[in-house]
C-alpha positions as CSV (number, residue, x, y, z in Angstrom):
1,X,15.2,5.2,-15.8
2,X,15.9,3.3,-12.1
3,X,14.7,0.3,-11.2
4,X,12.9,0.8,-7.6
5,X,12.5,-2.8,-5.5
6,X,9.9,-3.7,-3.9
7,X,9.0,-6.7,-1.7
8,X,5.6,-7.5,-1.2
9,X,4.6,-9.9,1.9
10,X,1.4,-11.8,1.0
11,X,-1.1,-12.7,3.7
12,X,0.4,-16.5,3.4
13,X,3.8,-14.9,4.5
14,X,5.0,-15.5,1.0
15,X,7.5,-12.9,-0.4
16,X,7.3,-11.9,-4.2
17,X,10.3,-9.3,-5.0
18,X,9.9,-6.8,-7.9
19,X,11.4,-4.1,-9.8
20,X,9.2,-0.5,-10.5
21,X,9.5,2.8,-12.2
22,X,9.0,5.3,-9.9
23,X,5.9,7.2,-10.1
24,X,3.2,4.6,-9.7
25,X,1.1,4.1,-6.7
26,X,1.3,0.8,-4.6
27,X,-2.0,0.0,-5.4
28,X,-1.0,0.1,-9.2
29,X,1.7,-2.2,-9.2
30,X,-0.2,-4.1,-6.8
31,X,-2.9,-5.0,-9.9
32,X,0.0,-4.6,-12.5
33,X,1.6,-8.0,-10.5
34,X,-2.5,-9.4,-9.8
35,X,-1.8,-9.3,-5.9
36,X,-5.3,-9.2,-4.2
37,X,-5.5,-5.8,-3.3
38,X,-9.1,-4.7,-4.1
39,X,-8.9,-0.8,-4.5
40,X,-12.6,-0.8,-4.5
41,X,-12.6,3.3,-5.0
42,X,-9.8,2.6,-7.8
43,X,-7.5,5.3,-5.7
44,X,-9.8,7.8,-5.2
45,X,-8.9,7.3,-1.4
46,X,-12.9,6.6,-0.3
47,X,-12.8,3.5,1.3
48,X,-9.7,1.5,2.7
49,X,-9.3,-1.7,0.4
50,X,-5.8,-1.1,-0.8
51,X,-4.7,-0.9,3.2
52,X,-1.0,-2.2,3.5
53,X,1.6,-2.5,6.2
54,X,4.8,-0.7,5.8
55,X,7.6,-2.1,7.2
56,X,8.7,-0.3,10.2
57,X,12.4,0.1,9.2
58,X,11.2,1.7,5.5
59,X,8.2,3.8,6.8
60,X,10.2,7.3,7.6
61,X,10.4,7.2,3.7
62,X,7.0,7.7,2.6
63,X,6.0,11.3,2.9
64,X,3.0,12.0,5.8
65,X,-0.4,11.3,5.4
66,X,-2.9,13.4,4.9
67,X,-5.4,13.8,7.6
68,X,-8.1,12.5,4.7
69,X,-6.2,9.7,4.0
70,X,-5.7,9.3,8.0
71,X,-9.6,9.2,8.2
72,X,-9.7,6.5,5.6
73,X,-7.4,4.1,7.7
74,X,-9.7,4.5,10.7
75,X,-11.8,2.4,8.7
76,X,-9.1,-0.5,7.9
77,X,-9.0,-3.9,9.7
78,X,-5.8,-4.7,11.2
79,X,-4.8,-1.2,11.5
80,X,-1.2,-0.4,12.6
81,X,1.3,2.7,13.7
82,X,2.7,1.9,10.0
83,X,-0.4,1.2,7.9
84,X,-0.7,3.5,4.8
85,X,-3.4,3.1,2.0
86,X,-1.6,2.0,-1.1
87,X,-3.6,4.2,-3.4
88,X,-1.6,7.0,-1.7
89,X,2.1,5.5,-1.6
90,X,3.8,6.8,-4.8
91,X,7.1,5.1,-5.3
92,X,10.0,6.8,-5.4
93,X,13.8,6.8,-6.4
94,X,14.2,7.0,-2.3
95,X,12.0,4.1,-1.4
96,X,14.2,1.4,-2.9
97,X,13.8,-1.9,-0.9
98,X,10.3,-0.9,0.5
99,X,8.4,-3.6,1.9
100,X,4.9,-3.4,2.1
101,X,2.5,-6.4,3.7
102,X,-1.0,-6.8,2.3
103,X,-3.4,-7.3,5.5
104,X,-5.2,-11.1,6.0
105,X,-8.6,-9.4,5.3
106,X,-10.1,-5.7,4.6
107,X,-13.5,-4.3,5.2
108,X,-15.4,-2.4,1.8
109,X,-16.7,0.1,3.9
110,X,-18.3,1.9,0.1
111,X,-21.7,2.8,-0.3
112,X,-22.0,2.3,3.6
């Protein structure tokens, strides 16, 4: 099967560089590789703790977002043009090279 890379920018501006099966979501790699991505719903796409920040060159990749998953962002800190929720962000053969940042902080907006 093909190796898919993926570059994840920390909140530190470190870089950690990884190799994926398509298929999963961001957020599961994301726990996969421990990177503090909370998923508080556990991708059930009801709250925004797995918000990332697609990098503006690889965005035009990922398919559209929903309009629910567009309702969910609303509720992100740090929002951006390019911000996606990584519960919904399934990698593909076609995203090779993707980089995604993980946000300084998120808001648990669950149970509210």
């Amino acid at each position: 099967m093909t190796k898919i890379t993926v570059r994840f920018v920390l909140p530190t501006g470190k870089e950690l560089e990884v190799s994926t099966e398509p298929g999963v979501s961001v957020l599961q790699l994301a726990h996969e590789l421990g990177l503090e991505m909370e998923g508080a719903c556990e991708g059930n796409m009801a709250c925004s703790t797995c918000h990332v920040i697609v990098d503006a060159a690889h965005f035009d990749r990922l398919p559209e977002a929903s309009e629910e998953e567009e309702e969910m962002l609303d509720l992100a800190l740090g929002l951006c043009e390019t911000s996606r929720l990584g519960c919904q962000v399934i990698i593909t053969e076609d995203m090779d090279g993707l980089v995604l940042q993980l946000p300084k902080e998120h808001r648990n907006m669950m149970g509210l």
